[in-house]
N, C-alpha and C positions, 0 to 999 in steps of 0.2 A: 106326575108326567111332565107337569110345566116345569119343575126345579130338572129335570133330566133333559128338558131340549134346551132351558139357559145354560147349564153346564157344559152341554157339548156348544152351542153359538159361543159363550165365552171359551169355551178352550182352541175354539175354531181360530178369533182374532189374535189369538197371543203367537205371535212369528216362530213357529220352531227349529232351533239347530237339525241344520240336517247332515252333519255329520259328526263323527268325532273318531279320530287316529291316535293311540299314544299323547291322549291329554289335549290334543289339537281340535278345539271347537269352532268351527264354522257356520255360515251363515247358507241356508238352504238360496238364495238370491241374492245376486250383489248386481250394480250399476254402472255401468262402463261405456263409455264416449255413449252414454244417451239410451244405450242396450240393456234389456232389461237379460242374467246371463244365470243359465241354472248351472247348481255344483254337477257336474258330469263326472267326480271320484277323488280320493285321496291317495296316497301311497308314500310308501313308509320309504326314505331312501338309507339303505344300507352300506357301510364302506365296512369290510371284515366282520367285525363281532359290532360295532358300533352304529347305533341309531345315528343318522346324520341331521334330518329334516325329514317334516310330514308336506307333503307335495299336494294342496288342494287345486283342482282344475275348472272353471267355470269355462261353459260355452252357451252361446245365445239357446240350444237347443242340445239335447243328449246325444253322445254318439259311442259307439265302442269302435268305429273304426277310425283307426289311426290316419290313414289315407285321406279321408275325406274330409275330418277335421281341419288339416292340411290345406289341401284343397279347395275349402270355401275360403270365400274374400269376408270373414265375420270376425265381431268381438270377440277375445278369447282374454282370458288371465289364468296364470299359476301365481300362488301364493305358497313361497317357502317358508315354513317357520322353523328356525333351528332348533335342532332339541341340544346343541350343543354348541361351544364359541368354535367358530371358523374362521381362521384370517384369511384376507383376502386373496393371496395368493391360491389357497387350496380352492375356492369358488371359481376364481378366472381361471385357473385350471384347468378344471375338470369343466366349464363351460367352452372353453378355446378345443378340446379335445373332442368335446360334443361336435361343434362344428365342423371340425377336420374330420370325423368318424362318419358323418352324415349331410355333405355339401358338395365331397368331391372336390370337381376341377370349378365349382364356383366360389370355392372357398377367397379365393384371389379380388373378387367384386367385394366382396362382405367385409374382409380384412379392417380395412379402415372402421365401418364403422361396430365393427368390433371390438376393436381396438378404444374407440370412444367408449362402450357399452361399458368394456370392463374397465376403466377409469373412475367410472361412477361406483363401482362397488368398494366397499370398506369393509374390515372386520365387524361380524357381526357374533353378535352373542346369544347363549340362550335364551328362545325366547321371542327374540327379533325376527319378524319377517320382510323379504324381501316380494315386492313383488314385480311382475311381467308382466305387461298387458299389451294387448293390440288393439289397434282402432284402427279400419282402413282408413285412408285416405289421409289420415295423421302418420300414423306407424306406430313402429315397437316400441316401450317405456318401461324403464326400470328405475323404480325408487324403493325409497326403504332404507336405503343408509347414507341417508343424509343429502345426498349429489342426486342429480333427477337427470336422465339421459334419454329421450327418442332419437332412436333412426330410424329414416324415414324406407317403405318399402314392404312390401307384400313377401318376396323374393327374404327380410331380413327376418320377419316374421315367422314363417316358415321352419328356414335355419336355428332359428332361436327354439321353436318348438319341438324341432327334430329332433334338440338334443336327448328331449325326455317320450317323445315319439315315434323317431326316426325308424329306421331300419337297423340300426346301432345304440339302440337306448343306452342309457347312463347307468340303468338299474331294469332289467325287464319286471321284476316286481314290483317297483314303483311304476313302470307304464300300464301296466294291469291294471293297478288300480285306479291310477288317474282315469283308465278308460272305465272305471266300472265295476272291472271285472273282478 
């Protein structure tokens, strides 16, 4: 009996992955402007027949709805890990699309520092991720390849999240999962 409740307390301390996508192992907790942020899902993003990236999502707290995510003023991070090389051009892309799909008539305020965000991104390769994160009162951040960019703003956060979010996701299968589902 005593070797079976060390076994379980030891298997208790040992940190476990709490997810895994297409070879993409993550971390059940990660750390952001000071927040402690649980994995709230993964999702596989698809362009045609091709795997693109596994899309992991952390939030201070679980949520399936899209909205509210949204909506609160909290930590958030996505973490893209390519399952394939992407040059830069097809990321800003399909990121600048994201925003026009899901911003409207505010896409005109965000522009610029949009326009900075996708500066910062590089061709990246299998393997490589990039990540997003939020911290109120800091803002949005994107590193990962190499060049590190905040803009500042709730408003850019948002925008930035909508893409994989929105009302016009990038992938509604990847927002599914990101949310959980």
């Amino acid at each position: 009996m005593k070797r079976l409740a060390l076994s379980l307390a030891l298997g208790l301390a040992v940190p476990a992955l709490a997810g895994e996508l297409e070879g993409v192992k993550v971390d059940d907790t990660i750390t952001v402007g000071g927040k402690s942020l649980v994995l709230n899902g993964q999702g596989l993003r698809k362009k045609f027949l091709f795997k693109v990236y596994v899309a992991s999502m952390y939030l201070e707290k679980k949520s399936s709805d899209p909205d509210a995510i949204l909506a609160a003023d909290s930590a958030r991070q996505v973490k893209m890990t390519m399952l394939r090389d992407l040059e830069k051009a097809k990321i800003t892309d399909a990121i600048k699309e994201g925003f026009k799909k899901n911003t409207g008539d505010k896409l005109a305020g965000l522009q610029e520092r949009l326009d900075k965000l996708c500066d910062a991104v590089a061709d990246l390769k299998s393997g490589q991720t990039l990540t997003i994160e939020y911290v109120p009162g800091k803002g949005t951040t994107i590193s990962g390849t190499g060049k590190t960019y905040t803009a500042e703003g709730k408003d850019f956060a948002d925008a930035m999240f909508a893409v994989w979010l929105g009302k016009s996701p990038v992938d509604d299968d990847l927002k599914k999962g990101m949310l959980g589902k």
